[in-house]
N, C-alpha and C positions, 0 to 999 in steps of 0.2 A: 504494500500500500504506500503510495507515495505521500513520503513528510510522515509516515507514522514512527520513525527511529526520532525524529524530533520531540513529540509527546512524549515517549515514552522516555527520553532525556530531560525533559521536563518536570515531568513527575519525578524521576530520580532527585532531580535538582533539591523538590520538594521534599527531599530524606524518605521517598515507596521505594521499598525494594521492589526490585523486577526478578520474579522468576518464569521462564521459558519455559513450555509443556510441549511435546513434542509426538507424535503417530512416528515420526522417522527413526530407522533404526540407528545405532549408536555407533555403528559402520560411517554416518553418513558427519557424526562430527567433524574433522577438520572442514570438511567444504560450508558447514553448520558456521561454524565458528569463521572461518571466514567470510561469510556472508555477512554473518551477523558486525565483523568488524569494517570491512568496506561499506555498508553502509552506514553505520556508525551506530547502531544501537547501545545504552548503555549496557555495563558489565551486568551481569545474573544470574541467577543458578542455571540452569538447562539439565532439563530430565527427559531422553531420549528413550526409544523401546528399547530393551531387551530382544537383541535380535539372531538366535544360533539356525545354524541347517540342519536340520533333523526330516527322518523321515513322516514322522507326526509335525512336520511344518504348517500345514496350514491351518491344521488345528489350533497350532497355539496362533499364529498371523488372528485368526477371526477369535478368538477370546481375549487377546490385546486390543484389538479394535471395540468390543465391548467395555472390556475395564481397563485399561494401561493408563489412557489417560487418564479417569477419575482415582485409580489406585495412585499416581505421582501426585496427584493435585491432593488427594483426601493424604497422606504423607506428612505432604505441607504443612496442610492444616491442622496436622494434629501436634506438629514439632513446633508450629507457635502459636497458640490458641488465643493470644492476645492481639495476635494480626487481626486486620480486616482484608479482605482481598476483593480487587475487582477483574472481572474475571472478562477475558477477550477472547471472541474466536471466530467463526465464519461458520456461516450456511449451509456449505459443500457438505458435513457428514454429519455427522450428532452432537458439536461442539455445543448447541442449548440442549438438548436433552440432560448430557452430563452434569453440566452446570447446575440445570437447575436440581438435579438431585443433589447435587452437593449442598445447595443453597436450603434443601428442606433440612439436609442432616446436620448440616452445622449453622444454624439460622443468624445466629448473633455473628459471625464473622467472613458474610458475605453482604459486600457492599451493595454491587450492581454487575449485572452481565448484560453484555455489550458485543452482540453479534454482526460482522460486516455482511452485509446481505449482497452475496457473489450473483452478478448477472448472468450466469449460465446456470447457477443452482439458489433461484432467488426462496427466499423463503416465506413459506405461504403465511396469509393473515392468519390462517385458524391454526397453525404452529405455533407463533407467537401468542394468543390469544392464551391457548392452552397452558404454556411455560408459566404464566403470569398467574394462575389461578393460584390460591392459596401461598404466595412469596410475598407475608407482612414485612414490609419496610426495604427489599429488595427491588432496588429499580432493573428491569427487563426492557431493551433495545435494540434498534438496527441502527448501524451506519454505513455509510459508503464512504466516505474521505476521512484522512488523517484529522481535519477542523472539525467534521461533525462530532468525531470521536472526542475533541476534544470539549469540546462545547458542550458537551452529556457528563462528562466527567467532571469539569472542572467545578460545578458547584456543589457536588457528591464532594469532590476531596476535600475544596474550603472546608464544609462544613466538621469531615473528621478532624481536619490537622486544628480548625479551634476546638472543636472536645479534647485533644491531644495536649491542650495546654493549657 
């Protein structure tokens, strides 16, 4: 997303960590990690699949695509329970689905999820509609640009970094 290494330096600036969630396998780090440095994203954890060749391979590929990524992200959350996290991701697979189960399970330490709504796999209104049901005080969104991203967030953060202090 172009300008989104911006934001997401931005919020750093703000003292958020940024942690990286990733479907790619851990094979695919260095070209990861150099991406993530030519465009200039700030520094973060990055939690990548587990990815061995085995002949029960696909088996585990489509059980990682179920949990992989909510098992790194619930992780997270459980190694700082005093975090708030707002949660990014796109349309293309189940990145609100996950989300939003995490945001039922751990309720007091999700902010807002903030899905970029991809033009080739845009996401329908009655998906969203759904996500939203029962998420007291969890804001649930789409963006398409780096600004609107930031412009949904920016008044979510004000408000934790003055509770913060």
């Amino acid at each position: 997303v172009p300008g989104i290494s911006a934001v997401y330096r931005a919020w750093q600036q703000l003292g958020i960590p940024v942690h990286y969630v990733s479907s790619s396998p851990w094979q695919l780090l260095p070209w990861i990690d150099e991406m993530l440095q030519v465009q200039q994203f700030p520094a973060g954890s990055l939690h990548l699949r587990n990815f061995r060749l085995r002949t029960h391979m696909l088996q585990k590929l489509i059980r990682f695509r179920r949990s992989g990524k909510g098992a790194a992200i619930r992780m997270l959350m459980s190694k700082f329970p005093e975090r708030r996290f707002v949660f990014v991701g796109d349309s293309g697979e189940k990145d609100l689905e996950i989300y939003r189960k995490l945001a039922v399970k751990f309720p007091d330490q999700v902010l807002a999820i903030l899905i970029r709504n991809l033009a080739d796999h845009p996401l329908d209104p009655d998906r969203l509609d759904r996500s939203r049901a029962g998420l007291n005080g969890v804001s649930v969104s789409c963006f398409e640009t780096a600004e609107e991203l930031q412009k949904q967030v920016a008044p979510l953060l004000a408000g934790e970094l003055a509770l913060a202090r």
